[in-house]
CHARMM-style PDB file with segment names, atoms N, HN, CA, C and O in Angstrom:
ATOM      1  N   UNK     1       0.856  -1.172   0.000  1.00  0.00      PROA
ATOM      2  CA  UNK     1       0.000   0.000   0.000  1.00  0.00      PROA
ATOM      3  C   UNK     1       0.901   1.234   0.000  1.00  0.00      PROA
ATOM      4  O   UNK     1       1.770   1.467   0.840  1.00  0.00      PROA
ATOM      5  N   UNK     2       0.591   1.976  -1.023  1.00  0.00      PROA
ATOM      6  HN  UNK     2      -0.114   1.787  -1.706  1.00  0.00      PROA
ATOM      7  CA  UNK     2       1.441   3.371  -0.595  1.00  0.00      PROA
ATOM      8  C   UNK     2       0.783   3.929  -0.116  1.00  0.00      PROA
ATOM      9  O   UNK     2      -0.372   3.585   0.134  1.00  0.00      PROA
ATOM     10  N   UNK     3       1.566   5.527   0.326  1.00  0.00      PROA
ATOM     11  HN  UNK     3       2.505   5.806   0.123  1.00  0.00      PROA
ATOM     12  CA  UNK     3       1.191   6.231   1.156  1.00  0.00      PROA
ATOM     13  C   UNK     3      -0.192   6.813   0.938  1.00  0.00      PROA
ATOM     14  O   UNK     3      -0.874   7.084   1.927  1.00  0.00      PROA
ATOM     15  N   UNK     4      -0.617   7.008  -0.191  1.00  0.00      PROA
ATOM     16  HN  UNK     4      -0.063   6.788  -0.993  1.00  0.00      PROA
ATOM     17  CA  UNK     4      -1.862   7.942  -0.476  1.00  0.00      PROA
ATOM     18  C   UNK     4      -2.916   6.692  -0.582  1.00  0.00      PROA
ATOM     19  O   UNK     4      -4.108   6.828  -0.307  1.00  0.00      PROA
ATOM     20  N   UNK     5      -2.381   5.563  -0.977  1.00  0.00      PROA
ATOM     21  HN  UNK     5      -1.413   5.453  -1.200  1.00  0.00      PROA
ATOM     22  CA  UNK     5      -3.744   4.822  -0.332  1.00  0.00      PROA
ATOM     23  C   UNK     5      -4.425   4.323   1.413  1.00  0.00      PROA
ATOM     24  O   UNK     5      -5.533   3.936   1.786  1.00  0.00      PROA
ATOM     25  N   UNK     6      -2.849   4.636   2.273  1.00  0.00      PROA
ATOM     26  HN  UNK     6      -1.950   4.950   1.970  1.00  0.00      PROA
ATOM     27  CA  UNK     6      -3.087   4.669   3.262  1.00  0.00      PROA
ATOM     28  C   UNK     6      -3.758   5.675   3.560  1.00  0.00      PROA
ATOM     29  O   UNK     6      -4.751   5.357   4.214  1.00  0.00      PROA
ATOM     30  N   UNK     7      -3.648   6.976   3.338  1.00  0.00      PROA
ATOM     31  HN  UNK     7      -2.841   7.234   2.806  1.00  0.00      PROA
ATOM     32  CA  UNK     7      -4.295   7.907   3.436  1.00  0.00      PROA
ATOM     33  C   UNK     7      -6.142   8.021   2.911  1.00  0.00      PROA
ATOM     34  O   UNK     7      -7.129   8.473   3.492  1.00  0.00      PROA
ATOM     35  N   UNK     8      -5.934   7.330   1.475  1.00  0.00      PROA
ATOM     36  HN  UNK     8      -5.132   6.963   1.003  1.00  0.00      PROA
ATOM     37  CA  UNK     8      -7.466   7.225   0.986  1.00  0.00      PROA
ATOM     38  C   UNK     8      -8.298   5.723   2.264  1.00  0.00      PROA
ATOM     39  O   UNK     8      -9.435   5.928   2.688  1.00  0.00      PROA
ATOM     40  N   UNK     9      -7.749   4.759   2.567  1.00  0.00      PROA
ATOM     41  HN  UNK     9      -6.825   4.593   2.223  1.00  0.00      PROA
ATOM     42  CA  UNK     9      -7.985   3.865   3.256  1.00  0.00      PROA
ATOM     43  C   UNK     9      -8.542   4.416   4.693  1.00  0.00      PROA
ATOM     44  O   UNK     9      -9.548   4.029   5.288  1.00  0.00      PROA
ATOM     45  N   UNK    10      -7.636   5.401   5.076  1.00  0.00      PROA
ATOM     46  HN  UNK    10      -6.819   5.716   4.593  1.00  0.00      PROA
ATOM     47  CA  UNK    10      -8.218   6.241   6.612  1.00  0.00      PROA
ATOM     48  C   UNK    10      -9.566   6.612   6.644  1.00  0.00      PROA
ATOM     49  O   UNK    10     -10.487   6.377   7.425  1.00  0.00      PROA
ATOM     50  N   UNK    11      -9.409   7.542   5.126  1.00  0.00      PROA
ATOM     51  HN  UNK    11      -8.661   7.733   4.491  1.00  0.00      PROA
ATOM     52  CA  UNK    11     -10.657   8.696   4.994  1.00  0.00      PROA
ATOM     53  C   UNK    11     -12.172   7.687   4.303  1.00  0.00      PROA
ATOM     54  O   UNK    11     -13.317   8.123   4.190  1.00  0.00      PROA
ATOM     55  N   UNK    12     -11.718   6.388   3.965  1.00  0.00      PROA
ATOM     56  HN  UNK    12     -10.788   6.033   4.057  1.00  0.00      PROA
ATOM     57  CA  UNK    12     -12.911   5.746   3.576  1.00  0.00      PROA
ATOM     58  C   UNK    12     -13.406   5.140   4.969  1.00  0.00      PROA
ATOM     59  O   UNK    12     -14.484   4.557   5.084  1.00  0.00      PROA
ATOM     60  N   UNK    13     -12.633   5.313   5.866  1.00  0.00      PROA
ATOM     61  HN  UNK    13     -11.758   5.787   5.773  1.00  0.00      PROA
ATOM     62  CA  UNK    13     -13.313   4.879   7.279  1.00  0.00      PROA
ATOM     63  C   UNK    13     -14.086   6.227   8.016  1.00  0.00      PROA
ATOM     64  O   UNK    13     -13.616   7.325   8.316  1.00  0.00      PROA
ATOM     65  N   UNK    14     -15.449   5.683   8.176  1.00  0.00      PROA
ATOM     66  HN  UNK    14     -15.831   4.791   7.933  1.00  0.00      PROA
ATOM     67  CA  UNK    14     -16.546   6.802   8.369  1.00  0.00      PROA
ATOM     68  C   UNK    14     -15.963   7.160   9.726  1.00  0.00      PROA
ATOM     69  O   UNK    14     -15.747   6.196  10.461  1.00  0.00      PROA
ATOM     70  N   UNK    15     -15.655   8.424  10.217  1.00  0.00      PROA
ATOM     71  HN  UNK    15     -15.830   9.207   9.620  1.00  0.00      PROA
ATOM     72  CA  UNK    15     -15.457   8.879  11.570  1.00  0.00      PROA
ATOM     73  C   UNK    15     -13.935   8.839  11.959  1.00  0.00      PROA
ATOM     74  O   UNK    15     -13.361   9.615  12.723  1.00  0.00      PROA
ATOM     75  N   UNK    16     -13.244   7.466  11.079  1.00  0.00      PROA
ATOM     76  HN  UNK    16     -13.710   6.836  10.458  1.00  0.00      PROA
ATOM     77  CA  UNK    16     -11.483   7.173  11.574  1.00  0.00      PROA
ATOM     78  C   UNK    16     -10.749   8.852  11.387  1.00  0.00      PROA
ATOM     79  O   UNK    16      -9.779   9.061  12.116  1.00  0.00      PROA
ATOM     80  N   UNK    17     -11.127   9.839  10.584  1.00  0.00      PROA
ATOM     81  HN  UNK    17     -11.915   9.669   9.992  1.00  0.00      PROA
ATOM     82  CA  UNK    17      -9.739  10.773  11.065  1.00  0.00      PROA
ATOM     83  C   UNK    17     -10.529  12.004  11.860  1.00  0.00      PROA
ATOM     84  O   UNK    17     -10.113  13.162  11.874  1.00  0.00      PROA
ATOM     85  N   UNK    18     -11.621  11.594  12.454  1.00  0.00      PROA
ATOM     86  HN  UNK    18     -11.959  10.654  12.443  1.00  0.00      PROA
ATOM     87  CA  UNK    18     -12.270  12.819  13.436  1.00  0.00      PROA
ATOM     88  C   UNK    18     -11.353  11.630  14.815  1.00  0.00      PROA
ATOM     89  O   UNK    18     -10.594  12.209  15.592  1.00  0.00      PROA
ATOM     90  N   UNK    19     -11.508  10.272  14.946  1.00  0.00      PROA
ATOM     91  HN  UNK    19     -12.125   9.801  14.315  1.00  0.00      PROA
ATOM     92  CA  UNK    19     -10.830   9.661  15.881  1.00  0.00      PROA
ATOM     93  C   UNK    19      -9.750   9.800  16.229  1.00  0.00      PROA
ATOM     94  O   UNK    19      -9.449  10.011  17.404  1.00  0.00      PROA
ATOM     95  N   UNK    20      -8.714   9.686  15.029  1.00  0.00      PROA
ATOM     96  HN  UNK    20      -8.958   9.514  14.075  1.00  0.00      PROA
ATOM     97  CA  UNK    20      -7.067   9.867  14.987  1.00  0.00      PROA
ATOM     98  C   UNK    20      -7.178  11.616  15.836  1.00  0.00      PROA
ATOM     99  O   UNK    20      -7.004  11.770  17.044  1.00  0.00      PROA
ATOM    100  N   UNK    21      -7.468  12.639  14.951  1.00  0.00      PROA
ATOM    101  HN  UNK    21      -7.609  12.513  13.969  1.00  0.00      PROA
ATOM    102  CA  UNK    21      -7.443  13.945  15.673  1.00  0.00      PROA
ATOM    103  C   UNK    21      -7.659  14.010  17.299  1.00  0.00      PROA
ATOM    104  O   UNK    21      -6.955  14.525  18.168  1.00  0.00      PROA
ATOM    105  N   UNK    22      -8.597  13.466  17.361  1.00  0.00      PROA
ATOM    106  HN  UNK    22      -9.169  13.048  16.655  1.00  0.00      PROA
ATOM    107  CA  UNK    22      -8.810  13.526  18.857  1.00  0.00      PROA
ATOM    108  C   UNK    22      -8.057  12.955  19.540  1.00  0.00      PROA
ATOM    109  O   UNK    22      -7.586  13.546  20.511  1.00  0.00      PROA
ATOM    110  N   UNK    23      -7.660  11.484  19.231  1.00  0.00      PROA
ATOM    111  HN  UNK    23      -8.043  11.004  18.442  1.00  0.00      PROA
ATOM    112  CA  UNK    23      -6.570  10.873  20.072  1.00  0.00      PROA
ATOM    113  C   UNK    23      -5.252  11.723  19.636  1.00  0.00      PROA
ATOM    114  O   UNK    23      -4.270  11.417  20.312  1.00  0.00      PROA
ATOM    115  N   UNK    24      -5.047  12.596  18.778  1.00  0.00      PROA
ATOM    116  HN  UNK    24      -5.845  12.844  18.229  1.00  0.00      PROA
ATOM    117  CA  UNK    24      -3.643  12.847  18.904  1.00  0.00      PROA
ATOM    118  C   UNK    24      -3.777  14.602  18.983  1.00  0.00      PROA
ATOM    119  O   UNK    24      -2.861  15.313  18.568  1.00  0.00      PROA
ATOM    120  N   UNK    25      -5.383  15.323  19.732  1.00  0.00      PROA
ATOM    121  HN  UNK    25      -6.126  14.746  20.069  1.00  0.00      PROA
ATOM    122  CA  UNK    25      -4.638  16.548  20.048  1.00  0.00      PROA
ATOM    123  C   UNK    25      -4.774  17.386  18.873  1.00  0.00      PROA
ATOM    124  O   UNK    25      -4.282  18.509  18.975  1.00  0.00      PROA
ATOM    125  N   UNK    26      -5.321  17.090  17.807  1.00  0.00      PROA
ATOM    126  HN  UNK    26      -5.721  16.178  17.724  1.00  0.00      PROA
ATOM    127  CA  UNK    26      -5.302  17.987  17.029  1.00  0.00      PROA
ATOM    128  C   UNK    26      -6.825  17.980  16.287  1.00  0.00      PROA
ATOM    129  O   UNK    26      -7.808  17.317  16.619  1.00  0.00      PROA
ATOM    130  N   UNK    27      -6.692  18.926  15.188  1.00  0.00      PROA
ATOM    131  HN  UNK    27      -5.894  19.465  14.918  1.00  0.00      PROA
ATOM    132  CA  UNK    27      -8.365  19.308  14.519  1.00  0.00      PROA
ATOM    133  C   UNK    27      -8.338  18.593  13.214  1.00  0.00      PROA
ATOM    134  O   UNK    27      -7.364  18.806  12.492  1.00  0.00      PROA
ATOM    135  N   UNK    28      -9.535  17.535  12.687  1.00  0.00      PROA
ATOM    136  HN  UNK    28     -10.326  17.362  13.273  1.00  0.00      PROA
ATOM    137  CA  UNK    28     -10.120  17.161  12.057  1.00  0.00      PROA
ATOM    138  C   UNK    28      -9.722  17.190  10.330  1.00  0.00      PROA
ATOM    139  O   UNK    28      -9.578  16.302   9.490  1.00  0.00      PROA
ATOM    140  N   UNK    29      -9.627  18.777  10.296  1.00  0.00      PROA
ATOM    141  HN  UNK    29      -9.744  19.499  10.978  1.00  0.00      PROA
ATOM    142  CA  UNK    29      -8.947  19.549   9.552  1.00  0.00      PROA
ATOM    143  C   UNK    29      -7.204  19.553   8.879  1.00  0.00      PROA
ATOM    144  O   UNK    29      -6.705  19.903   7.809  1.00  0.00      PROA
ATOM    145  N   UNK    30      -6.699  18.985  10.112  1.00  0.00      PROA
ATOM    146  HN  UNK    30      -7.104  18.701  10.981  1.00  0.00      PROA
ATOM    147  CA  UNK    30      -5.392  19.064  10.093  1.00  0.00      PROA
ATOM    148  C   UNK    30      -5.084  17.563   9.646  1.00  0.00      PROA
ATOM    149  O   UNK    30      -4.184  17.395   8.823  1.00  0.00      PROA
ATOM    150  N   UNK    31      -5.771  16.481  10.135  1.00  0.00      PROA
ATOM    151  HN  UNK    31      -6.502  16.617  10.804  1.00  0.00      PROA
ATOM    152  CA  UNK    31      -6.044  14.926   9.471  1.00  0.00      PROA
ATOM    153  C   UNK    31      -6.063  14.956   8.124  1.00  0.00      PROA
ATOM    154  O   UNK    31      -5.090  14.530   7.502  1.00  0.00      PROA
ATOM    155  N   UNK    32      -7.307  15.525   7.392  1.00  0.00      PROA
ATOM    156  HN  UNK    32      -8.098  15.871   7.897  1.00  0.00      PROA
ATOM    157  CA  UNK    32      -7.846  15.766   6.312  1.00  0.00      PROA
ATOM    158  C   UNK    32      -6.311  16.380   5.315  1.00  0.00      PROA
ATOM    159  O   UNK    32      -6.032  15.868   4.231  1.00  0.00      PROA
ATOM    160  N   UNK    33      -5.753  17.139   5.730  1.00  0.00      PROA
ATOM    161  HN  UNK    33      -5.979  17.555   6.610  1.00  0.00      PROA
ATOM    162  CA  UNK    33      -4.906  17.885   4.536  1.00  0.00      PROA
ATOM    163  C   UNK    33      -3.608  17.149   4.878  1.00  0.00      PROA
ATOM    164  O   UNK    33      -2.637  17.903   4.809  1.00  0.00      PROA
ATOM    165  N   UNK    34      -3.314  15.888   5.227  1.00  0.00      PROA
ATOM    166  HN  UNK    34      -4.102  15.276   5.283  1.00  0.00      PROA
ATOM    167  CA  UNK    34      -1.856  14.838   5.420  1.00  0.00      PROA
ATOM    168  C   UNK    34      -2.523  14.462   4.423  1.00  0.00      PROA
ATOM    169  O   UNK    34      -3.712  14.146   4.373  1.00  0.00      PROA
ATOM    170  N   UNK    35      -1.110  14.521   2.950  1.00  0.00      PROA
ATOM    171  HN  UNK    35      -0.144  14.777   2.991  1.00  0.00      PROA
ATOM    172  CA  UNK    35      -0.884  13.888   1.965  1.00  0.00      PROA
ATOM    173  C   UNK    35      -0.589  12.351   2.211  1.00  0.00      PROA
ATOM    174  O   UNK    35      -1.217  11.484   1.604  1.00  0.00      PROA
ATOM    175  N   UNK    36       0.283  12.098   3.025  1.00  0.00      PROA
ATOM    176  HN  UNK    36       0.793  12.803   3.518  1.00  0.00      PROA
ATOM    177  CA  UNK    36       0.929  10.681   4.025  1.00  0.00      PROA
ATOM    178  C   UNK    36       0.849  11.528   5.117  1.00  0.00      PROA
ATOM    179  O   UNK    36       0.970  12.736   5.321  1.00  0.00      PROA
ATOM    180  N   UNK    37       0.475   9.972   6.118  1.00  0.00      PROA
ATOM    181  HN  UNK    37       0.377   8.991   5.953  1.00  0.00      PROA
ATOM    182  CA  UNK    37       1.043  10.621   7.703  1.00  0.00      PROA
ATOM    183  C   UNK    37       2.274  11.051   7.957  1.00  0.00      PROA
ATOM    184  O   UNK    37       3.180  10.523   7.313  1.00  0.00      PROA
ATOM    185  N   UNK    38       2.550  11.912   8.767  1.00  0.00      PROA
ATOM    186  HN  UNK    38       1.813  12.341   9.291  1.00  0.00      PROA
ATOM    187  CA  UNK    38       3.637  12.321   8.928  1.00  0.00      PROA
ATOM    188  C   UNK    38       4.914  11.241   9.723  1.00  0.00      PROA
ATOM    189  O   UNK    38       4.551  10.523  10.654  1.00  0.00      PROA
ATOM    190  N   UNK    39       5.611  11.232   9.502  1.00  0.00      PROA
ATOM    191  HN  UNK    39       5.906  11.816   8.746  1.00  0.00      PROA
ATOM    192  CA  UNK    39       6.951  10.060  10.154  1.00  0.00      PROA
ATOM    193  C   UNK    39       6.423  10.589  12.115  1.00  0.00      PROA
ATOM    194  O   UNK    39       6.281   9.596  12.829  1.00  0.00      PROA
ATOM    195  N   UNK    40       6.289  11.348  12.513  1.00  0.00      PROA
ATOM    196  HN  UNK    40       6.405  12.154  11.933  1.00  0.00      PROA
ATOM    197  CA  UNK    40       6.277  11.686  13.711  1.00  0.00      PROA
ATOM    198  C   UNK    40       4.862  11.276  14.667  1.00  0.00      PROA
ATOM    199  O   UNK    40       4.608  11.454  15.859  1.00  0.00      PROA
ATOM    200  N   UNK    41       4.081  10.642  13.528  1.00  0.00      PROA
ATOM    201  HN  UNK    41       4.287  10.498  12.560  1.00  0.00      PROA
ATOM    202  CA  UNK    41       2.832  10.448  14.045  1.00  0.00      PROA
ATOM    203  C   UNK    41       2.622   8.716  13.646  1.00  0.00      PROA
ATOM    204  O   UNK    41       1.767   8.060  14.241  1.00  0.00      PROA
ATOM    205  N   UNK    42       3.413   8.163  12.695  1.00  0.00      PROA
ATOM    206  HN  UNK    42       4.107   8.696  12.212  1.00  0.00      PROA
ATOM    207  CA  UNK    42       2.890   6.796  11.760  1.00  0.00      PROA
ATOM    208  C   UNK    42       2.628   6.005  13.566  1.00  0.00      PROA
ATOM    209  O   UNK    42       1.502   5.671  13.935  1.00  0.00      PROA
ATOM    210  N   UNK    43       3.403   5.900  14.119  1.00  0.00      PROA
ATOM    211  HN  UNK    43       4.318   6.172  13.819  1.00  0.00      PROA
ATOM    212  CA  UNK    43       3.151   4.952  15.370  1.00  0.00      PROA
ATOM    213  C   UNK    43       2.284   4.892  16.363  1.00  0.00      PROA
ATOM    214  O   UNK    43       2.045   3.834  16.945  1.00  0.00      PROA
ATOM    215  N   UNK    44       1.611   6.240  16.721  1.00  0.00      PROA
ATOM    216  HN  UNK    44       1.805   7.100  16.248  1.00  0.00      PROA
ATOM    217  CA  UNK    44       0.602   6.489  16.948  1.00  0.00      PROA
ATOM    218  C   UNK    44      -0.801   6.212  16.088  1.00  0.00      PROA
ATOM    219  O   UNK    44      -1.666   5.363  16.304  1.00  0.00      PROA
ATOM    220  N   UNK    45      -0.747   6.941  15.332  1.00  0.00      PROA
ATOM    221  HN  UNK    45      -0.045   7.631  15.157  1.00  0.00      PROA
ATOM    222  CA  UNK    45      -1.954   6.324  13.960  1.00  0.00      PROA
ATOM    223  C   UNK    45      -2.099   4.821  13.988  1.00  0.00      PROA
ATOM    224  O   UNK    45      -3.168   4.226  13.850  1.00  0.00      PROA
ATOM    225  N   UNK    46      -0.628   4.133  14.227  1.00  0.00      PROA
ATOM    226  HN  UNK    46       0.240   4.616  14.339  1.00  0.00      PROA
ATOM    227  CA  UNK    46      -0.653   2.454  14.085  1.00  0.00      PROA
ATOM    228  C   UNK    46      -1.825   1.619  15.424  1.00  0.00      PROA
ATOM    229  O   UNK    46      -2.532   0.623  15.580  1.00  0.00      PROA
ATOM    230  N   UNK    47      -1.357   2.903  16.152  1.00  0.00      PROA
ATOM    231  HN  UNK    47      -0.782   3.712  16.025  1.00  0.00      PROA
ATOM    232  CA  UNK    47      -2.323   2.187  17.979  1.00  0.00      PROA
ATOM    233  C   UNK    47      -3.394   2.728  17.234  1.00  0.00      PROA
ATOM    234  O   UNK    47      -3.829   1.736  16.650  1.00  0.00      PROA
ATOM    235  N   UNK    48      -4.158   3.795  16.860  1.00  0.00      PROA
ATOM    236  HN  UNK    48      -3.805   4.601  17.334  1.00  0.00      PROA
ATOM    237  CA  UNK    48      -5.801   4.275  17.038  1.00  0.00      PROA
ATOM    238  C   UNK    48      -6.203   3.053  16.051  1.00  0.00      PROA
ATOM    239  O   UNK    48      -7.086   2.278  16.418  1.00  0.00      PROA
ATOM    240  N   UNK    49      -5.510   2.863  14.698  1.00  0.00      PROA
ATOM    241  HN  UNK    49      -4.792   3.492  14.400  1.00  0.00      PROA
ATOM    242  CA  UNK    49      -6.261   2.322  13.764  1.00  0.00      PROA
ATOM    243  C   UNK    49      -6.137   0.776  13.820  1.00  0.00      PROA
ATOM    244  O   UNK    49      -6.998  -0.046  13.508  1.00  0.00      PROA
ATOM    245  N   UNK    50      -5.099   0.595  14.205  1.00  0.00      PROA
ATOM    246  HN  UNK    50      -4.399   1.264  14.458  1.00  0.00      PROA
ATOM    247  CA  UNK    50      -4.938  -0.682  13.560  1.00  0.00      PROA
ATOM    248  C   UNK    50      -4.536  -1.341  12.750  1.00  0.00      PROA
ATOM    249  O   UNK    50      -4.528  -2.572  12.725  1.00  0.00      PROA
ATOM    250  N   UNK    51      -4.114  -0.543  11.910  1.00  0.00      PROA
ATOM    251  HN  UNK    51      -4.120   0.457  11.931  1.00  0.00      PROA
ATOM    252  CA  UNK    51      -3.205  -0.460  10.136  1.00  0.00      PROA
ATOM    253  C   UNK    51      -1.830  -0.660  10.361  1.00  0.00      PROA
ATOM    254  O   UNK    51      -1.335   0.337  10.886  1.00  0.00      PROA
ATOM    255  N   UNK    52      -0.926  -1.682  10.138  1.00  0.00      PROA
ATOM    256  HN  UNK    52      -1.328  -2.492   9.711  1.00  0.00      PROA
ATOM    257  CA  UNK    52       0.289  -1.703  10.411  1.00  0.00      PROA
ATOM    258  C   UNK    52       1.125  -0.711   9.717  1.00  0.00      PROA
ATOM    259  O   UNK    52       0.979  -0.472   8.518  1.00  0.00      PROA
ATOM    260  N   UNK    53       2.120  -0.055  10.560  1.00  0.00      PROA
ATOM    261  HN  UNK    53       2.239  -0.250  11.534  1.00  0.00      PROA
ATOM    262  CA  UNK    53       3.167   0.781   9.780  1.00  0.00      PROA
ATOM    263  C   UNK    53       3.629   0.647   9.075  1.00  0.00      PROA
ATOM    264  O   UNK    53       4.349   1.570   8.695  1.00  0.00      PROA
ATOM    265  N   UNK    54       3.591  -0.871   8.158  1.00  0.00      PROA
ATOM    266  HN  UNK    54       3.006  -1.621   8.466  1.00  0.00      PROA
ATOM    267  CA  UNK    54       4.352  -0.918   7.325  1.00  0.00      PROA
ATOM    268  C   UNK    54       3.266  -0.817   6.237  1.00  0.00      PROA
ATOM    269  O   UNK    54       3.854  -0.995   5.170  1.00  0.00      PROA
ATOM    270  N   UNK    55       2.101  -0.636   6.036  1.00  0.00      PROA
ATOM    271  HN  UNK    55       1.624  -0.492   6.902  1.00  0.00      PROA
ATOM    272  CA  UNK    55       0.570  -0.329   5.222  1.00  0.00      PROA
ATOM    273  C   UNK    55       0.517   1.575   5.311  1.00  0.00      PROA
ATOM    274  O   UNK    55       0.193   2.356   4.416  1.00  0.00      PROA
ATOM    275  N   UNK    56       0.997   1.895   6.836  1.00  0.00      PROA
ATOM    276  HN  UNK    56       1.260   1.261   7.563  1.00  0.00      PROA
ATOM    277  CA  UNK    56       0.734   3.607   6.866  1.00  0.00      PROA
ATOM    278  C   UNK    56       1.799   4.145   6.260  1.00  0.00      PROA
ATOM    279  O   UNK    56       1.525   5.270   5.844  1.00  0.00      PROA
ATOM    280  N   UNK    57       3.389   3.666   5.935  1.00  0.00      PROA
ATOM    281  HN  UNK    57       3.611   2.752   6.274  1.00  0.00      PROA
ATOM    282  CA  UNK    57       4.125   4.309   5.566  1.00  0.00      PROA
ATOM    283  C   UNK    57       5.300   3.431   4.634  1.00  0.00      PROA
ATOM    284  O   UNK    57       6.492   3.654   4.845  1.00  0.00      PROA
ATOM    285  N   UNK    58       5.034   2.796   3.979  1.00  0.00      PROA
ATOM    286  HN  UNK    58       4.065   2.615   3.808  1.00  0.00      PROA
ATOM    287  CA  UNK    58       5.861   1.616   3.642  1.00  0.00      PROA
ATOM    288  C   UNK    58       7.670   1.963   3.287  1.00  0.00      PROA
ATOM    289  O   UNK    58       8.604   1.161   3.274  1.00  0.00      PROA
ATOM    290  N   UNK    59       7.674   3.386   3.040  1.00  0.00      PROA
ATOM    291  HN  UNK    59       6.915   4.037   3.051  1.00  0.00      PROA
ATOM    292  CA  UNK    59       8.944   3.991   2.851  1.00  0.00      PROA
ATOM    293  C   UNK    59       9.790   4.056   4.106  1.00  0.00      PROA
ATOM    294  O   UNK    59      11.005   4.245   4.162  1.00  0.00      PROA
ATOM    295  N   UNK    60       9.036   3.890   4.989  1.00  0.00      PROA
ATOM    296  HN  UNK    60       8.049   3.738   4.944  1.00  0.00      PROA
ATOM    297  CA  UNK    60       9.948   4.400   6.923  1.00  0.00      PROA
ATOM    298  C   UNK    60       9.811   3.012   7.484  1.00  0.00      PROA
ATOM    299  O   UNK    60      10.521   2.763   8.458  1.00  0.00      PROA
ATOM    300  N   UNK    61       9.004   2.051   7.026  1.00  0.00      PROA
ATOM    301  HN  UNK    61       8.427   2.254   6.235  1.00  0.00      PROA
ATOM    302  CA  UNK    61       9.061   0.672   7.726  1.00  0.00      PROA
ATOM    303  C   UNK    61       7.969  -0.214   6.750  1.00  0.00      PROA
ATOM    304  O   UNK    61       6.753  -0.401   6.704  1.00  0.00      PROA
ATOM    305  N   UNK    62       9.344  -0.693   5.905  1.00  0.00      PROA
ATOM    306  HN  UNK    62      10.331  -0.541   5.942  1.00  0.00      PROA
ATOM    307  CA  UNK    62       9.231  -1.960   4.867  1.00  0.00      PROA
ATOM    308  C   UNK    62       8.385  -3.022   5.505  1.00  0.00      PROA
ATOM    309  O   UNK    62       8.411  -3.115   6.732  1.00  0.00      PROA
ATOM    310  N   UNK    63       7.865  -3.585   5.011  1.00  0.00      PROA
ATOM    311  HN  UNK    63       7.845  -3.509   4.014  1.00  0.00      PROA
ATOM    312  CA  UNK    63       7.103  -5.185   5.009  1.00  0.00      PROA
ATOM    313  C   UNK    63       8.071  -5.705   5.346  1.00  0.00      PROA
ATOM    314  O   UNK    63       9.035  -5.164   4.806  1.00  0.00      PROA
ATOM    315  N   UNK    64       8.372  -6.581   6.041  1.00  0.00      PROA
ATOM    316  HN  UNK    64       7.588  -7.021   6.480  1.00  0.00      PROA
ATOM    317  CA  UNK    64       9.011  -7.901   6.294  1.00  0.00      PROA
ATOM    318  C   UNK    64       9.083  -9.390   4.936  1.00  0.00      PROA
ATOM    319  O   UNK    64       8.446 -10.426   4.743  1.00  0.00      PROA
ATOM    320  N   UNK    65      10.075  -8.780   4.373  1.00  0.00      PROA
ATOM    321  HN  UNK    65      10.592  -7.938   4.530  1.00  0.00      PROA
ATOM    322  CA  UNK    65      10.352  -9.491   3.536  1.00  0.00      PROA
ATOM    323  C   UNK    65      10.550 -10.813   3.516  1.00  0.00      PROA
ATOM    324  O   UNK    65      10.358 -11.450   2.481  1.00  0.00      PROA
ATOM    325  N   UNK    66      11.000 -11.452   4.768  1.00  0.00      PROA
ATOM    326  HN  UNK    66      11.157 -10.934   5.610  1.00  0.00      PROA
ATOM    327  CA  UNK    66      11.136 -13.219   5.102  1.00  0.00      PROA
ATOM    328  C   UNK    66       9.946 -13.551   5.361  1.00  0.00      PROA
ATOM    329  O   UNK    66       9.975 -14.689   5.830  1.00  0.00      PROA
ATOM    330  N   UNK    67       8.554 -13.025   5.286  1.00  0.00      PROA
ATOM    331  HN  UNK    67       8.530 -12.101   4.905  1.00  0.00      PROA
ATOM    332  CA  UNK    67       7.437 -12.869   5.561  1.00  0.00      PROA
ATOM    333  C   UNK    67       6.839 -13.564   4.197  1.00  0.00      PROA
ATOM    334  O   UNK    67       6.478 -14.737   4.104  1.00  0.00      PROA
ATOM    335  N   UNK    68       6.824 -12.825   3.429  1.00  0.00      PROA
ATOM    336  HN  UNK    68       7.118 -11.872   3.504  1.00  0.00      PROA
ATOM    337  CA  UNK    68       6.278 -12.431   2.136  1.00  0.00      PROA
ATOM    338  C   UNK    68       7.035 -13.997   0.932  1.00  0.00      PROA
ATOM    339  O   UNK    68       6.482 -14.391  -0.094  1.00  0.00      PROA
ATOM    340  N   UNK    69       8.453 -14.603   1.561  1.00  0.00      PROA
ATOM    341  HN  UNK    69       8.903 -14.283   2.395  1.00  0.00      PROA
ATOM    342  CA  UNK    69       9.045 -15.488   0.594  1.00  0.00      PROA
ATOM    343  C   UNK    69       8.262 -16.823   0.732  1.00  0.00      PROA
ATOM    344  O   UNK    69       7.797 -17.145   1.825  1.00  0.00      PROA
ATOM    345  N   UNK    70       8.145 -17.440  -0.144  1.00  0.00      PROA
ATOM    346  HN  UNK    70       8.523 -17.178  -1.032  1.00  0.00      PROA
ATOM    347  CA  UNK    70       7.474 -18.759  -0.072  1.00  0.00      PROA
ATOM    348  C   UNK    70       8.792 -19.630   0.523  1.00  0.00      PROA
ATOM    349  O   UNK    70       9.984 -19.326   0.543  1.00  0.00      PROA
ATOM    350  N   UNK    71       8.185 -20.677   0.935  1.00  0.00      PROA
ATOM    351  HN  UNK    71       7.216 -20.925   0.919  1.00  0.00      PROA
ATOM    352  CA  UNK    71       9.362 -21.903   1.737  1.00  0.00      PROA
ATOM    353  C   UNK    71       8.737 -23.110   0.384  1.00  0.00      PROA
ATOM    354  O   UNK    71       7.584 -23.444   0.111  1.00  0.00      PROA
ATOM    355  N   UNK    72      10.168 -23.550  -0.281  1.00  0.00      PROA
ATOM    356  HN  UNK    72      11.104 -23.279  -0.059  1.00  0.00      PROA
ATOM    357  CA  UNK    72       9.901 -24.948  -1.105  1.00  0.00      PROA
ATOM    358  C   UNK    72      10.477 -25.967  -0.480  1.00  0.00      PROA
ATOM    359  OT1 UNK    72      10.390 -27.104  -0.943  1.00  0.00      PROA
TER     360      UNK     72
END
């Protein structure tokens, strides 16, 4: 997932960035106009939502690649 679908993924959740704002102190408004979350917030966003950091920001914390390999 890149960043702007993490971002479109937030905002298709009815109420998720009036939630994020509130748990993190800020206005509704200020949710709404993050192109990507910001690096200073991805870990926080990771507790309200539930979305792993590596789905909110895949550039600051890659997928787990030994994850992803098949075993033959």
């Amino acid at each position: 997932m890149d960043n702007n679908a993490a971002m479109l993924k937030i905002r298709e959740k009815h109420g998720l960035s009036v939630k994020i704002a509130r748990e993190l102190g800020i206005s509704p408004q200020a949710v709404s106009g993050w192109r990507q979350i910001p690096a200073t917030r991805v870990i926080a966003v990771e507790r309200i939502t539930g979305i792993p950091r590596s789905e909110l920001r895949p550039d600051l914390y890659p997928p787990d690649k030994a994850s992803h390999e098949t075993k033959e």
